[in-house]
C-alpha positions in Angstrom: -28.1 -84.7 7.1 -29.9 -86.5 4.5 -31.1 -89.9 5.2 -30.9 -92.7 2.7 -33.8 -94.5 1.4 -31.6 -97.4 1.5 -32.8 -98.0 5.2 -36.0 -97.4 7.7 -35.6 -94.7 10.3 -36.7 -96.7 12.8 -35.6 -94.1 16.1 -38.0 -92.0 14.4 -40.5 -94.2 14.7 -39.8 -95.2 17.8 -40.2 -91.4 18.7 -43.4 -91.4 17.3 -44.8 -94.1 19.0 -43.5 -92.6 21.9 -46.3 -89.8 21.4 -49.0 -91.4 20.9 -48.3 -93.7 23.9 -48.8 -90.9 26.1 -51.9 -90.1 24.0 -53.1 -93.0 25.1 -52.3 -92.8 28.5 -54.4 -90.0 28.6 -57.3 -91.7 27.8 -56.5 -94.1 29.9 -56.6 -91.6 32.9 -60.7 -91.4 32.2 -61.9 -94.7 32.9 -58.8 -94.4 35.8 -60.9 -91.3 37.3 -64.3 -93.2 36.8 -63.1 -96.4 38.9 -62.2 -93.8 41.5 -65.3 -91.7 41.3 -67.5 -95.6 41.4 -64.9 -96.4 44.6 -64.2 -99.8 42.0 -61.3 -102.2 42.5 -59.9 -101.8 39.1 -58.7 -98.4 39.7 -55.3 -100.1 40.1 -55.3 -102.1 36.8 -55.9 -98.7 35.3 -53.3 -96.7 37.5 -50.6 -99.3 36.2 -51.6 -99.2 32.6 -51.7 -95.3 32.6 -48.4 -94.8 34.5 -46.5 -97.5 31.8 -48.1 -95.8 28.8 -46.8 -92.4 30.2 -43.6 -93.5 30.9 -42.5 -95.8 28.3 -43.9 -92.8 26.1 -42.0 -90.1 27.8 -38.5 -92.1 27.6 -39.0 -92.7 23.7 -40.1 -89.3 22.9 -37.8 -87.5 25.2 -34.6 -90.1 25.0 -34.8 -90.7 21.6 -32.9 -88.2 19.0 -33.5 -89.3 15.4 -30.7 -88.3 12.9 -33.6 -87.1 10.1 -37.3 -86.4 10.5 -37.7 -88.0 6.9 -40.1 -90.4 6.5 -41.0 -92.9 3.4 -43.4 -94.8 2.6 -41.7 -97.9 4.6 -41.8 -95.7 8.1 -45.3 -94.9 6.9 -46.5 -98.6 6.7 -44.0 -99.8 9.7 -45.9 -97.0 12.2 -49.2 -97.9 11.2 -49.2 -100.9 11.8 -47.3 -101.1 15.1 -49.1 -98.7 16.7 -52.3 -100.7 16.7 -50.4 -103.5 18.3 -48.3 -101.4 21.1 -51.6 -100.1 21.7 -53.4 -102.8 22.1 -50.5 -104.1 24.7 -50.9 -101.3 26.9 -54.8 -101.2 26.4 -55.0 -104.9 27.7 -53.7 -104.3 31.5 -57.0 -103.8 32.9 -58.2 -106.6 31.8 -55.7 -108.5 33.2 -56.3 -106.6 37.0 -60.0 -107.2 37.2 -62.3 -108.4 39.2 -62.3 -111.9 37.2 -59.2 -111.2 35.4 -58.5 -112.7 31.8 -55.3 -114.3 30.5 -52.6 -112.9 28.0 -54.2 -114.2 25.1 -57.4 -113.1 25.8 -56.4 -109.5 27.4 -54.9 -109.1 23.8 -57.9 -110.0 21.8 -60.3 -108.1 23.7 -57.9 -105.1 23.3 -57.4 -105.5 19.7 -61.0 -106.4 19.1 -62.1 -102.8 20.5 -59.8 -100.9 19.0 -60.4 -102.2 16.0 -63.8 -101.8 16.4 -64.6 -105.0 15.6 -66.5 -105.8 18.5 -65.9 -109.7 19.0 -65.7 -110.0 23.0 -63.7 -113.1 24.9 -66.1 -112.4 27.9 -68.9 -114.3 28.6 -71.0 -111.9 30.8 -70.6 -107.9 30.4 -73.1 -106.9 32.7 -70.8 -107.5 36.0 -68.1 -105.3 34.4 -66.9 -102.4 36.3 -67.7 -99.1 35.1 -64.4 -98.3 34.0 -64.2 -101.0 31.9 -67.1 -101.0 30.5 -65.7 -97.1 29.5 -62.8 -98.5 28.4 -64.3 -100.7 26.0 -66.4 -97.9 24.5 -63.1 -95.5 24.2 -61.3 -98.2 22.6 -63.7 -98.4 19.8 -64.1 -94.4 19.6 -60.5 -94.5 19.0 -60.0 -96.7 16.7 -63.2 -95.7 14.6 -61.4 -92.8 13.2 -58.1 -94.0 13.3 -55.3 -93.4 16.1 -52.8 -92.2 13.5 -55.6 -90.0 12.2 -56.2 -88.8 16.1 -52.2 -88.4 16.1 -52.2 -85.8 13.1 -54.8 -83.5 14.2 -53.5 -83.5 17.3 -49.7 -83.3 15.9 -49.1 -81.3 14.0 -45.7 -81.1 13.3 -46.1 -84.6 11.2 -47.8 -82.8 8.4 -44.1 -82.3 7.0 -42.8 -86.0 8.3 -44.5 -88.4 6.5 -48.4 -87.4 8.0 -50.1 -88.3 4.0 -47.8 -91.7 4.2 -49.2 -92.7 7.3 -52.7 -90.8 6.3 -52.7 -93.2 3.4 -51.7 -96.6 5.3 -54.8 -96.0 8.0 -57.7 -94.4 6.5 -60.1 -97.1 4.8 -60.4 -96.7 0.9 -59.1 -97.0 -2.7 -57.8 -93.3 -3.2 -57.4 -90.7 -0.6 -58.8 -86.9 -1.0 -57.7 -84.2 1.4 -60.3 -81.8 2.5 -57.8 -79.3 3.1 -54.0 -78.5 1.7 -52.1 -79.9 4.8 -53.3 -83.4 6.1 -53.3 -82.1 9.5 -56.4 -79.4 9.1 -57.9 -82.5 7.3 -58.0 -84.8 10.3 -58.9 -82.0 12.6 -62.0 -81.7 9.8 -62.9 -85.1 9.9 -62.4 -85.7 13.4 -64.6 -82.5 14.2 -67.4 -84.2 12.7 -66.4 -87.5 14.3 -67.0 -85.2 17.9 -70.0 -83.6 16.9 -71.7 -86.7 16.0 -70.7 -88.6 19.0 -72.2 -85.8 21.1 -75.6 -85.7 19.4 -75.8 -89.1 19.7 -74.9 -89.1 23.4 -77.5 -86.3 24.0 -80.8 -88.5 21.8 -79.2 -91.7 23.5 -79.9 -89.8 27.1 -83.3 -88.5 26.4 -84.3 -91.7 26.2 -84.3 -95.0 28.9 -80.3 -95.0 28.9 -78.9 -93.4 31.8 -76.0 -91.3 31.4 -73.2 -93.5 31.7 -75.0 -96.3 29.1 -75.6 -93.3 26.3 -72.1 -92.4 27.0 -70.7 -95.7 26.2 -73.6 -96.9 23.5 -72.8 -93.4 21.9 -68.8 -93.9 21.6 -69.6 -97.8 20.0 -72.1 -96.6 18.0 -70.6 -94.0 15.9 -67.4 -95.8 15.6 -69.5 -99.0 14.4 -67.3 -101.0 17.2 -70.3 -102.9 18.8 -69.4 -103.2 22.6 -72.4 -102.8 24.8 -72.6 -102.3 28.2 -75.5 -105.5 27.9 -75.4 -109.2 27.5 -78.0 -109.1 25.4 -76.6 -106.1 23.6 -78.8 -103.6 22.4 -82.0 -105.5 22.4 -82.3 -105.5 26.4 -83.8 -102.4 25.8 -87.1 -103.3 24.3 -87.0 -100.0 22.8 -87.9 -98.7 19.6 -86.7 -95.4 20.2 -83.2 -97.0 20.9 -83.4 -99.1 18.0 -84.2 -96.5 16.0 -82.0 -93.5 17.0 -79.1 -96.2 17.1 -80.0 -97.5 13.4 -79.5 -94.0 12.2 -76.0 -93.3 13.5 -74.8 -96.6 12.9 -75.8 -95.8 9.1 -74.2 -92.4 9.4 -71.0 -94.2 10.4 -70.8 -96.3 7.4 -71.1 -93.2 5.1 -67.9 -91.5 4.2 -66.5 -89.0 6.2 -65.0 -86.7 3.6 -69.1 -86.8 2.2 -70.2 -86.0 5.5 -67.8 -83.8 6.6 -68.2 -81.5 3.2 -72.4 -81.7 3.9 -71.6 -80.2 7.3 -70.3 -77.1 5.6 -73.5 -77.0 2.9 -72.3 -79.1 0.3 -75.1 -81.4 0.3 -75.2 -82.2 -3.6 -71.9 -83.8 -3.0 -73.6 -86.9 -1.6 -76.2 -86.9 -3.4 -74.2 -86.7 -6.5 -71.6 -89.7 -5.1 -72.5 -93.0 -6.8 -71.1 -95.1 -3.8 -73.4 -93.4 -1.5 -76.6 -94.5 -4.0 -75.1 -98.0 -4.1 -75.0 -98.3 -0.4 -78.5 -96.9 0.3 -80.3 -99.2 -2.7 -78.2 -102.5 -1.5 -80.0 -102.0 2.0 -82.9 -101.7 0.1 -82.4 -105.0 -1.4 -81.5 -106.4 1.3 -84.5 -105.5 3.3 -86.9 -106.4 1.0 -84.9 -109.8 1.3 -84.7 -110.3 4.7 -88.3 -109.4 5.2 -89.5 -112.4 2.8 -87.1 -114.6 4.6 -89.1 -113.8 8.1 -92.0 -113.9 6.8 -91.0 -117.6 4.7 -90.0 -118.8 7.7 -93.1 -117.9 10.1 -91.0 -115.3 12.3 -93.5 -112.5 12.3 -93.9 -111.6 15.5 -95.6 -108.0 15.0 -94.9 -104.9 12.9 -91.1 -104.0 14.8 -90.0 -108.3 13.0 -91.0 -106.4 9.9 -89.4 -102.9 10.2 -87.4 -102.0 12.9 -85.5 -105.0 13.4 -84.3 -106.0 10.2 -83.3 -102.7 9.3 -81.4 -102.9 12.5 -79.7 -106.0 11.8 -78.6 -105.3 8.3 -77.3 -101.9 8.9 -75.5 -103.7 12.1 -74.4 -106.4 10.1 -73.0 -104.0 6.5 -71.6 -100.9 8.9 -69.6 -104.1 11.0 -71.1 -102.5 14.3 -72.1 -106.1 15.4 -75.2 -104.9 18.0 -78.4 -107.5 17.9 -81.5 -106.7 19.0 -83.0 -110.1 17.9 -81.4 -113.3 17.3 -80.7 -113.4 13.7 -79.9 -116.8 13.6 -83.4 -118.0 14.2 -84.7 -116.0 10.5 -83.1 -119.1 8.5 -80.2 -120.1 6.8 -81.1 -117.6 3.7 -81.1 -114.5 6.0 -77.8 -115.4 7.5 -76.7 -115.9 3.5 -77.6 -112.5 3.5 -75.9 -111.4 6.5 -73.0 -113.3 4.9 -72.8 -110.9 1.9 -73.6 -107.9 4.5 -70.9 -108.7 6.3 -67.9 -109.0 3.2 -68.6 -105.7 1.3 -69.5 -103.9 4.3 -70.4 -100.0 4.1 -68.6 -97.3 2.4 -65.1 -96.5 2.0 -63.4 -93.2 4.3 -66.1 -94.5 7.4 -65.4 -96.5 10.6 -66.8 -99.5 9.1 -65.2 -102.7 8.2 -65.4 -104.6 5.2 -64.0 -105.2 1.9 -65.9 -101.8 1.1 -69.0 -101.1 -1.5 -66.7 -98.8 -3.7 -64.6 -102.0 -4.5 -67.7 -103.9 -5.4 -68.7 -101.3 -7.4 -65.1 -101.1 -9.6 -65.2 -105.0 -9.4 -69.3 -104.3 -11.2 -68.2 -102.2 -13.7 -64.6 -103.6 -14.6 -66.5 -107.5 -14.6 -69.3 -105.7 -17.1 -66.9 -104.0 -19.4 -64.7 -107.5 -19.6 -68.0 -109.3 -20.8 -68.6 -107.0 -22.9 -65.2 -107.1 -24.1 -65.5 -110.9 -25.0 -67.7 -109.8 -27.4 -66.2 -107.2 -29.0 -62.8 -107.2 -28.3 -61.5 -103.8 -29.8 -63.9 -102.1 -27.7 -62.0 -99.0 -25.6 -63.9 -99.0 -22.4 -63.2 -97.2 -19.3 -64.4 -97.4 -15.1 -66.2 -94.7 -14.1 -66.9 -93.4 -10.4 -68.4 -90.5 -10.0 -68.0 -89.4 -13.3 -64.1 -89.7 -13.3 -62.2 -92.3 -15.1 -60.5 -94.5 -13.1 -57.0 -95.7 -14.0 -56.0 -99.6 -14.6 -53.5 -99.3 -11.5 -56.2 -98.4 -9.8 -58.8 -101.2 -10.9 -55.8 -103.8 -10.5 -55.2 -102.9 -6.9 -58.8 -103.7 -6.1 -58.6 -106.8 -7.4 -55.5 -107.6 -6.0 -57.1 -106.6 -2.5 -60.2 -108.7 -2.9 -57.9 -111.7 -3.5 -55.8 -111.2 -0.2 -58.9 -110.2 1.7 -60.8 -113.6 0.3 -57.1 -115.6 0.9 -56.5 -114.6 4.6 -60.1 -115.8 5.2 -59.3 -119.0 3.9 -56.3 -119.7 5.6 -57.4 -118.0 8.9 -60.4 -120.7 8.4 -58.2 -123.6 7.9 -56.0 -122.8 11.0 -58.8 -122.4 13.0 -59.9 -125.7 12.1 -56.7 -127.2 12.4 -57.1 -126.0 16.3 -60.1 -128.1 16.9 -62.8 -125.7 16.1 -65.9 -126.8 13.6 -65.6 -125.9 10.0 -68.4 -123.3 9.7 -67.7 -121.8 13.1 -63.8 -121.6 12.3 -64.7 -119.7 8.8 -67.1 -117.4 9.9 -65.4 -116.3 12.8 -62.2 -115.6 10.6 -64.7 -114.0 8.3 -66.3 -112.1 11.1 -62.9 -110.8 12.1 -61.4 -109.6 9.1 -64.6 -107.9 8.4 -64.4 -105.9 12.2 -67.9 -107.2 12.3 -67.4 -109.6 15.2 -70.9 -111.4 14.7 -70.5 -115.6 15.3 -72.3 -118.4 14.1 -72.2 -121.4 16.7 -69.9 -121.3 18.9 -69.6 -117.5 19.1 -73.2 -116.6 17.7 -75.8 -115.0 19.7 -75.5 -114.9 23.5 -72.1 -116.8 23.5 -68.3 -115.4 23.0 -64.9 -116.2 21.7 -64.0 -117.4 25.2 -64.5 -120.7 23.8 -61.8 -120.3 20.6 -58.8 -121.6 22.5 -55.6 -119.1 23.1 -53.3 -119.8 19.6 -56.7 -119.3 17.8 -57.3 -116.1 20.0 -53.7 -114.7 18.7 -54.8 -115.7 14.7 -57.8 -113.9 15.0 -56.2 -110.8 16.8 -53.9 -110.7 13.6 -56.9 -110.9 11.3 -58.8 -108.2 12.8 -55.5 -106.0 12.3 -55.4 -107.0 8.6 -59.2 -106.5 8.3 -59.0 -103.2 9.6 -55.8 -101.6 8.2 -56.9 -102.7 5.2 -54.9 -106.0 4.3 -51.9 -104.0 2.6 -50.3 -102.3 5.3 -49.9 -105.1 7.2 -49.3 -107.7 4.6 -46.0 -105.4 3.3 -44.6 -105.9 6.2 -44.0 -110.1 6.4 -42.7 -109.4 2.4 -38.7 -109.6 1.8 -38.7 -106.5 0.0 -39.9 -103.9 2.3 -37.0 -105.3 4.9 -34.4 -105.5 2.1 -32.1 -102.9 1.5 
C-alpha cells in the first residue's frame, strides 16, 4: 500500500525510535556493569534507566506495525531531531539517582550537553563522581560525536532502503553530503570504523602515559568526539603533562578534520587531503591564530616558560575551533584580545563531516569567495563569476543556503542572548554562553568561565540552552523545519 506524501508516517517513526532506544540501553548496561564492578551506589540509577530504555524500546519496535516503510524527507527531519531529545530523557536518569542528585532541568542539560558533545557541565565538582558516571559522560559524547542516527545505519541495516540518506543528510555536519560507498549503510560502517580505530589508539598513547586506565578510557571517548567532559575539575590541565597535552592536541585536531578525508587516507588516498582546500584553510587559520595568540601572551606579560608559548596555546585554540572545550590554562587571564580570538575560534569552528561544532570553515570559505566575487562584481558588473571548492563549481542554491544558515546560526545567538538576559543573567555572560552552546563548544566567560559551571544559569535558562545546543549541533535546519507551518501542513 502506497503511502501519501500528503502526511508523516509517524508509527514508523515511532518504530524507529524504538530501535535505537534499546541501542541505547545497551550502552547504558556499561557504566551499569562498572558501578557494580566499583560496588557504587548508582548502580540503581543506571539499572532503572537501562531497564526503561529496553522496554519502552521493545514495546515500540515490537507493538508498533507501520502501514508503509516509506520515508520522506519530513520522517527524515522529524527522527533526527527527536532522537536527540528521547535520548537525552533516558540518558538523564542517572543523574537524577546519584549520590548528590540533580534536578529535572539540570539532568536534561547535562544529558543534552554530552551528547551533543558540547561539553558545558551543570556540576560544580566532577572529581567526586562515581565511576559510572563519569563513563557515562564520556559515552555520551562518543555517541554523539559521530552521530546516533549515523551509529543507527551501520548498525541497521535494513534503513538503507527507508529513508537512511534523508536521515544521513539531516545529522551529518556539512554543506553537501558524499557517500563513500553506494549504499549509506557500508558508508557509516566506514566512517564509523575509523571513528573505532581512532578512539582505540588514542586510548592505548593516553595509557602509556600518567592516566590510568579508566581516565584514558574516558579522556579518549571525549577527545576524539571533541565533547570535552573530563574526569577533572581542572580539566585536562591537572595533569601537568606535556605528553598529555600533546598527544590530546593531536586527536582533538584529528577530530575536527573530515571524516570522509580521513576515512579515504586510511585506505591510501592521502592526496585527497592534501588536495582539499578546506583542509589548507583549517590548518593555515590555526597558524594565524597562533602566531596571534602568542603576541597576545607575550603583550600581556603571561610568559611563564616555553610550554605558555607552544604547547598551551596550540592547545587552547585547537580546543577552542574543534568545540572540544578542555583547558589546560586559564585562558581568560591572556587578555581580552586572545579571548577575541577564542571568540572567532569558537563561531567557524573546524571542518565540516567531523565531530566538531561550529558554523564550519567550509562555509567561511563559500562566504570568502562569494563576498570576493560580489566586490568584484560592483565593479564590473557583467562579470560571470563562479565559487570554487576544490576545483568544482559550486551552484547558487548551494551558496544561498550558506548564507541563509549563517543568518539563523547568528539569529538564534541573539535571541538565545536576549532571553538569557531577560532571566537575570549579565549581558556578556548571557551571550557567550548562548554562543558557547550553539557552537557545542561549552567554554564560559564569567559566570560559567574557568573553574565554575552552568549550575548558576537558573532552570528556564538551563531548558533555552539545551535547545540551542540541539540546533547548534544538528545543524540549525533540521530543527528549525520543524517549529515552521509548512512541514506540519498537509
Amino acid at each position: 500500500m502506497k503511502r501519501s506524501t500528503a502526511t508523516i508516517n509517524f508509527p514508523l517513526v515511532a518504530r524507529i525510535i524504538g530501535w535505537l532506544l534499546m541501542i541505547e540501553a545497551v550502552f547504558l548496561a556499561v557504566p551499569l556493569v562498572t558501578s557494580l564492578c566499583y560496588a557504587e551506589k548508582v548502580w540503581k540509577g543506571f539499572a532503572i534507566a537501562t531497564g526503561a530504555a529496553a522496554a519502552c524500546g521493545a514495546l515500540m519496535t515490537f507493538c508498533i506495525h507501520p502501514r508503509s516503510r516509506d520515508m520522506g524527507k519530513r520522517e527524515g527531519f522529524l527522527l533526527t531531531a527527536l532522537v536527540w531529545v528521547v535520548f537525552s530523557v533516558f540518558g538523564m536518569i542517572p543523574f537524577m539517582m546519584c549520590n548528590e542528585p540533580l534536578n529535572f532541568s539540570e539532568a536534561y542539560f547535562e544529558a543534552m550537553s554530552g551528547f551533543t558533545t558540547t561539553g558545558a557541565s551543570v556540576i560544580p565538582s566532577v572529581t567526586g563522581l562515581s565511576h559510572a558516571l563519569l563513563l557515562w559522560r564520556g559515552e555520551m559524547n562518543w555517541i554523539g560525536g559521530m552521530g546516533i542516527i549515523l551509529f543507527t545505519l551501520a548498525v541497521l541495516p535494513m534503513l538503507n532502503h527507508s529513508g537512511g540518506m534523508q536521515m544521513f543528510n539531516a545529522e551529518v555536519t556539512g554543506i553537501t553530503h558524499d557517500k563513500l560507498r553506494p549504499r549509506v549503510s557500508q558508508t557509516a560502517k566506514g566512517l564509523w570504523m575509523v571513528y573505532i580505530l581512532l578512539t582505540v589508539v588514542l586510548l592505548l598513547l593516553l595509557w602509556a602515559g600518567p592516566m590510568d586506565f579508566f581516565e584514558s578510557v574516558c579522556h579518549a571517548l571525549s577527545t576524539i568526539s571533541t565533547g570535552g567532559f573530563s574526569t577533572r575539575d581542572g580539566s585536562v590541565g591537572e595533569w601537568h603533562s606535556v605528553y598529555v597535552d600533546v598527544v590530546i592536541t593531536v586527536f582533538m585536531f584529528l577530530g575536527g578534520v573530515n571524516f570522509t578525508l580521513l576515512y579515504r587516507a586510511f585506505h591510501g588516498d592521502t592526496q585527497s587531503i592534501l588536495r582539499n582546500d578546506v583542509f589548507k584553510t583549517f590548518l593555515r587559520i590555526i597558524a594565524i591564530y597562533y602566531v596571534l595568540v602568542v603576541a597576545g601572551i607575550l603583550i600581556q606579560g603571561r610568559y611563564t616558560g616555553i610550554c605558555s608559548v607552544t604547547v598551551e596555546p596550540l592547545f587552547e585554540i585547537i580546543s577552542a575551533m574543534t568545540s572540544t572545550g578542555y583547558n589546560v590554562t586559564d585562558y581568560e587571564l591572556w587578555g581580552a584580545f586572545t579571548l577575541s580570538l577564542i571568540f572567532f575560534m569558537m563561531f567557524f569552528g573546524a571542518c565540516a563531516g567531523s565531530t566538531s561544532g561550529g558554523a564550519k570553515i567550509d562555509r567561511l570559505l563559500y562566504l570568502v569567495k562569494n563576498l570576493h566575487n560580489e566586490i568584484y562584481r560592483c565593479v564590473h558588473p557583467n562579470s560571470i563569476l563562479a565559487v570554487r571548492v576544490n576545483g568544482q563549481v559550486m551552484s547558487q542554491e548551494v551558496v544561498s543556503k550558506v548564507i541563509a544558515f549563517l543568518c539563523l546560526y547568528v539569529l538564534t545567538i541573539a535571541v538565545g542572548g536576549v532571553v538569557l538576559t531577560a532571566l537575570g543573567i549579565p549581558l556578556v555572560d548571557a551571550f557567550f554562553s548562548a554562543f558557547s552552546c550553539i557552537s557545542n563548544v561549552g567554554f564560559g566567560a564569567g559566570l560559567t568561565g574557568y573553574g565554575s559551571s552552568y549550575d548558576t544559569i537558573p532552570d528556564l535558562g538551563k531548558w533555552v540552552l539545551s535547545l540551542i545546543m540541539l540546533i547548534g549541533r544538528l545543524e540549525v535546519f533540521t530543527v528549525m523545519i520543524l517549529f515552521s507551518p509548512g512541514f506540519w501542513r498537509k
